[in-house]
N, C-alpha and C positions, 0 to 999 in steps of 0.2 A: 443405489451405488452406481456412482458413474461410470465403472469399468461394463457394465450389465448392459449399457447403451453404446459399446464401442460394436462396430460393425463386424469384426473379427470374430469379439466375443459371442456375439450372438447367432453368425455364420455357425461355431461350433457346439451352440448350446442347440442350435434347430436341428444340427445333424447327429447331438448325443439324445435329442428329443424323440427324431425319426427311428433313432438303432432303438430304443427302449419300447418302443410304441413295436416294430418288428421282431421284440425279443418275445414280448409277452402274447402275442400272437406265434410265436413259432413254439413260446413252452406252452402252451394250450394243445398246439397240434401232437407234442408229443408227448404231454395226459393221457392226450386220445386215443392215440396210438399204442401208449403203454398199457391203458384201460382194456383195447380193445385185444392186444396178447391174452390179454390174463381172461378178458371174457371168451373169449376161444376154445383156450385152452380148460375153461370150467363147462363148458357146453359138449367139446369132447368129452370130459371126464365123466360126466352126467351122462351123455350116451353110452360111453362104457358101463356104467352102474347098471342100467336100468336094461342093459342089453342082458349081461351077467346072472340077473336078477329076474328076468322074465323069459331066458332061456329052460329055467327049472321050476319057475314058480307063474307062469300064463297067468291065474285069476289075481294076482295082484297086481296086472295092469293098471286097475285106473286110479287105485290109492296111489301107485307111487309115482306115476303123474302127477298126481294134483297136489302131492309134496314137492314136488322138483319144479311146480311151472309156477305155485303161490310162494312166494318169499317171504312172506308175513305169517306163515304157517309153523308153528315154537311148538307144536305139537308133541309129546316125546322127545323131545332134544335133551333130558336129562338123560334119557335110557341111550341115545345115540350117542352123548357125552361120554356116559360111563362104559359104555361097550369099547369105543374109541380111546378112553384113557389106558385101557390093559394094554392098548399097541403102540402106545405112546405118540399118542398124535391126540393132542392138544392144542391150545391160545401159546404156551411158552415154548412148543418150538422154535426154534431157529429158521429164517427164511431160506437155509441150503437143505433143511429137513423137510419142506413143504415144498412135496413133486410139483406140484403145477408153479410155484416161484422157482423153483430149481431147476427147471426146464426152459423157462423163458427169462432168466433173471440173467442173460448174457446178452437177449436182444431189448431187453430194457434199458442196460447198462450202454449199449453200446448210442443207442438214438439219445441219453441224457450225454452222453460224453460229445455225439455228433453236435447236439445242441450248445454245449462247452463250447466246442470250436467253435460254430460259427460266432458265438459272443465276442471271443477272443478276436478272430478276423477282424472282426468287426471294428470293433474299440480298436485294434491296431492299426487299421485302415482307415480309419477315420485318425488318429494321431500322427501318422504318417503326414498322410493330407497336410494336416494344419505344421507341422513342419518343416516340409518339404517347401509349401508357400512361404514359410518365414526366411528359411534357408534361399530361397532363391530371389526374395526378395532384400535381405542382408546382401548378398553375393553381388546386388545389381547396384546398391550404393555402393559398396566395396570397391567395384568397379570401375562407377562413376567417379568416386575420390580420386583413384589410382589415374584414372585416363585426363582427368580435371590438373591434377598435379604435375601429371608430365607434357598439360597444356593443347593435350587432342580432345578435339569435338566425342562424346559419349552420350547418344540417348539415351536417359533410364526409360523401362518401361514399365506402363502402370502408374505414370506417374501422377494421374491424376485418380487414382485411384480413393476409395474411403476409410477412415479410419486414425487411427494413429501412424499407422504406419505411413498413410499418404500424406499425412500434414509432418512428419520427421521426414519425408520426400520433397517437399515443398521446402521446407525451412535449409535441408542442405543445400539444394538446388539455390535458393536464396544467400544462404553462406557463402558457397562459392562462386556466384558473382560478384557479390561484394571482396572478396578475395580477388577474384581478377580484375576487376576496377580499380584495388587500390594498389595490386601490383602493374598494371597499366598506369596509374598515376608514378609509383615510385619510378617506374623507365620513363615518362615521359622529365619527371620532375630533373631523372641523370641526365637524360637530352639537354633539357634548358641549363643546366647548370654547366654544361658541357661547353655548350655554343655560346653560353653569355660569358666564362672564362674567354673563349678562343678570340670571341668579339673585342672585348677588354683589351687583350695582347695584339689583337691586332691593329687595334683603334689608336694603342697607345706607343707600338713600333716608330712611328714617324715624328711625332715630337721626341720621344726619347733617343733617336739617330741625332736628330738636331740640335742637341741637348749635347750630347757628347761630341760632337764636332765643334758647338762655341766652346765646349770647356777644353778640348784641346788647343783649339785655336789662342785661346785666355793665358797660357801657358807662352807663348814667341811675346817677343819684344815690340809690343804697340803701343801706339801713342794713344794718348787718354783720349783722342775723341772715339779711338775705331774701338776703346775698350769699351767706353760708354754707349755704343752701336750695340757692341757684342752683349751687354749687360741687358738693354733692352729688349734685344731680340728673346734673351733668357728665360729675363720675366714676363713675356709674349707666350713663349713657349708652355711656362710653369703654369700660365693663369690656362691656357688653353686643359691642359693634361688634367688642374684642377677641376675644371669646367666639366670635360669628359668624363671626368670618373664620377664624380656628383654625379652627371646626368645619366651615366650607364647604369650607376647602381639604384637610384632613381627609379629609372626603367625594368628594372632584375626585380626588382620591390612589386612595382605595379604587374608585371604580368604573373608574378608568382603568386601574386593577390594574397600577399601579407599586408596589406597595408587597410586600416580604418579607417574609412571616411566617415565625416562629419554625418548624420541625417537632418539639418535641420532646415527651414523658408531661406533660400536665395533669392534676393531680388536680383532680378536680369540687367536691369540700367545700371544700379550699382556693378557688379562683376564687368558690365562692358568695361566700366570706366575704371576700375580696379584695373582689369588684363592690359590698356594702351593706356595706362599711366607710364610703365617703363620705357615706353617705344614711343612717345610724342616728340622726342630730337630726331631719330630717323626718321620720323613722319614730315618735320620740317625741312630738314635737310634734302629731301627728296620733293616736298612742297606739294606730298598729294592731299587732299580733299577729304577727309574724313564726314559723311554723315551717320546718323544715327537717330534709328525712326522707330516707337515700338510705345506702348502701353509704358506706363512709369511703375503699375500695380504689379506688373506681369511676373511673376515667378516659379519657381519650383522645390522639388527636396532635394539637397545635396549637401557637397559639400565645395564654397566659395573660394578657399585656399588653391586647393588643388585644380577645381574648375578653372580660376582667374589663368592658373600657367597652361590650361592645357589651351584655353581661349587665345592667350600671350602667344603662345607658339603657333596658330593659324594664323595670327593676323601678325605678323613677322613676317610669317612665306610671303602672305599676301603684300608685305613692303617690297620683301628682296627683289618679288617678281611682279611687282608695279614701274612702268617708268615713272621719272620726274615728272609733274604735274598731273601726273594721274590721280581718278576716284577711288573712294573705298567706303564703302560703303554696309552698313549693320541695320540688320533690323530685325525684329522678335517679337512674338505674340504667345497668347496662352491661351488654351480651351479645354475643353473638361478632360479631353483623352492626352492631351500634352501640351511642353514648352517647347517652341525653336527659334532657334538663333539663326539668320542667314547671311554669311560675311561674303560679300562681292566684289572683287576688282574688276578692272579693265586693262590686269595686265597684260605679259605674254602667253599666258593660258598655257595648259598640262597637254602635251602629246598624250594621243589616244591611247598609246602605246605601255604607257608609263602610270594613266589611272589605275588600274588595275593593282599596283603594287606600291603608291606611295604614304603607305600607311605601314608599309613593312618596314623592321629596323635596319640602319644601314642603307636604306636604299636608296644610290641616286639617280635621279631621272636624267634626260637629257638635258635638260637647260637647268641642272644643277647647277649652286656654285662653285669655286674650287675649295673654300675653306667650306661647305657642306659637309657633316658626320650622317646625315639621317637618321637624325635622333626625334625631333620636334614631334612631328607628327605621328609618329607607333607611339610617342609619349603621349599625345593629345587624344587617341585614339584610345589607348587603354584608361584614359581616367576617365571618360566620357562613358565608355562602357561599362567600368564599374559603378559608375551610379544608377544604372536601370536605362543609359543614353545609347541612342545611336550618331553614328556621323556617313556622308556618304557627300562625294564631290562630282561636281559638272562643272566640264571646262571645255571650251575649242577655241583653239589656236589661233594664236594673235587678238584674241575680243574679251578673254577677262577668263576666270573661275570662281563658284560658286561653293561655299562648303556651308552644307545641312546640315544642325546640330539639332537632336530631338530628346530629350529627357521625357520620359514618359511616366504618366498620373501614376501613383500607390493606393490601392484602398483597401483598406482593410476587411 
């Protein structure tokens, strides 16, 4: 039986082992003890007899000796019987009618009653024991719950202890972490949902000002060209607000890591040419230099959609803050522990100042531009990282910036 091997159980089956092993040793001693009243008191008796009996009769010394010292001696025991019957002293009396039990049948009684108790102690004290441990060991999770719930530090103790009881120690201990992990998540999750509303409203304040000042304006007496001014600016504004909310929620999506990525073989040449297919008219328009150096094989696992926009929006920055005729330049390789992509200009490069944080949403650095949201890159950063990728950029001023993109091997 498996409960037979619990360490509890066994602690108190060694100690109902030890009390029983102690019991039958201490009723041995009061056998002996009891044996040794009664043989006392028959040793006196016998010297009364034989005193009584050779005070009047001297020459039957040595017969009634060698009656009283042999026990095997049945000699006459009918005529001693029948003499003894007239005074009614027989086998069927009663133990309160036989003087020498009658005599000592109070200090008999009382060393089997002492032996009672100590039994009793015994077995209580040992019950005790084992409840008292359970009881204090209940009390300590009780505790631990109660102090865990109201979010204060509580050592249990014992906690590594054996048993059932330690692994019902372990398992709550384990409960309530996972309990507070995922109440740390639900606050963290109130937070973001908090900040990414406030972002929203506040991202979306300024074209919606702008918005109501042309429709006010739309309202006075203009001439159809300043209406057609006013109309465009409109739908400038609308495509913007569109733009923004796509990409905030976008962004809400990717940090909140609801979203499923693809797992499947990305090739890297493709995706380059996938991400600066949208942005090959600002690349002209600016007339910078686009190369592109790397294995044609070279690949990894992910997913191509999401990587192309989050590549698209590096290499955007990388226009905005190239001058006209400037390089741009891509290149990527693959080896057993990863893939990287490494995009380089030679624009005005990222102040020192401002590396640190232009991976955060919203942020703008100094040589922001003025229609900059700082949306691009916290966007290009979280999709990167959701696939197993890292990103990390080197830049100094005035000579260009570099951004490392590392996807790193899966094996099973």
């Amino acid at each position: 039986m498996r409960i037979l091997s619990n360490p509890e159980v066994k602690k108190y089956n060694l100690n109902l082992f030890l009390i029983f092993i102690a019991s039958i040793i201490i009723m041995l001693f009061v056998n002996i003890m009891s044996l040794n009243i009664i043989k006392d008191n028959i040793v006196i008796n016998n010297q009364s007899i034989v005193g009584n009996i050779l005070s009047k009769h001297p020459e039957l010394e040595d017969e009634i000796v060698d009656i009283i010292t042999q026990s095997n001696n049945n000699q006459n025991i009918e005529l001693g019987k029948e003499v003894l019957e007239k005074y009614n002293y027989k086998s069927s009396i009663t133990l309160k009618e036989e003087p020498i039990i009658k005599n000592n049948f109070s200090k008999i009684l009382k060393l089997n009653f002492a032996f009672i108790i100590f039994i009793f102690i015994s077995f209580a004290i040992l019950s005790f024991s084992f409840f008292i441990d359970l009881y204090n060991d209940i009390k300590d999770m009780t505790d631990y719950v109660y102090h865990s719930s109201e979010g204060r530090e509580y050592q249990m103790k014992n906690k590594n202890q054996e048993g059932q009881m330690g692994l019902l120690k372990t398992e709550l201990m384990k409960m309530t972490t996972v309990l507070k992990e995922k109440v740390a998540l639900l606050h963290s999750e109130k937070i973001f949902l908090n900040d990414t509303i406030s972002d929203i409203s506040h991202q979306l304040k300024t074209p919606m000002t702008s918005l109501m000042l042309l429709t006010d304006l739309m309202y006075n007496d203009l001439d159809k060209e300043k209406k057609i001014e006013f109309l465009d600016r409109t739908n400038a504004q609308l495509s913007r607000m569109d733009w923004l909310i796509k990409s905030m929620l976008k962004l809400s999506k990717l940090e909140a890591k609801v979203i499923d990525f693809k797992d499947e073989k990305v090739n890297i040449n493709e995706l380059i040419r996938r991400s600066i297919s949208p942005l090959s008219v600002p690349m002209e328009l600016k007339n910078i230099s686009l190369n592109i150096n790397g294995n044609k094989e070279a690949s990894y696992r992910g997913d191509i959609e999401w990587s192309s926009e989050a590549l698209g929006n590096i290499i955007k920055n990388c226009i905005e803050h190239t001058k006209e005729g400037g390089n741009l330049n891509i290149s990527y390789e693959e080896n057993p522990i990863y893939s990287e992509i490494v995009i380089k200009d030679n624009g005005e490069g990222i102040d020192k100042d401002d590396i640190p944080n232009i991976f955060k949403r919203f942020y703008k650095g100094k040589n922001s531009k003025s229609d900059s949201v700082g949306i691009g890159l916290a966007m290009a950063k979280s999709i990167i990282e959701s696939q197993n990728g890292d990103i990390y950029v080197k830049s100094e001023k005035n000579k260009g910036t570099e951004f490392h993109i590392t996807f790193h091997k899966r094996y099973n």
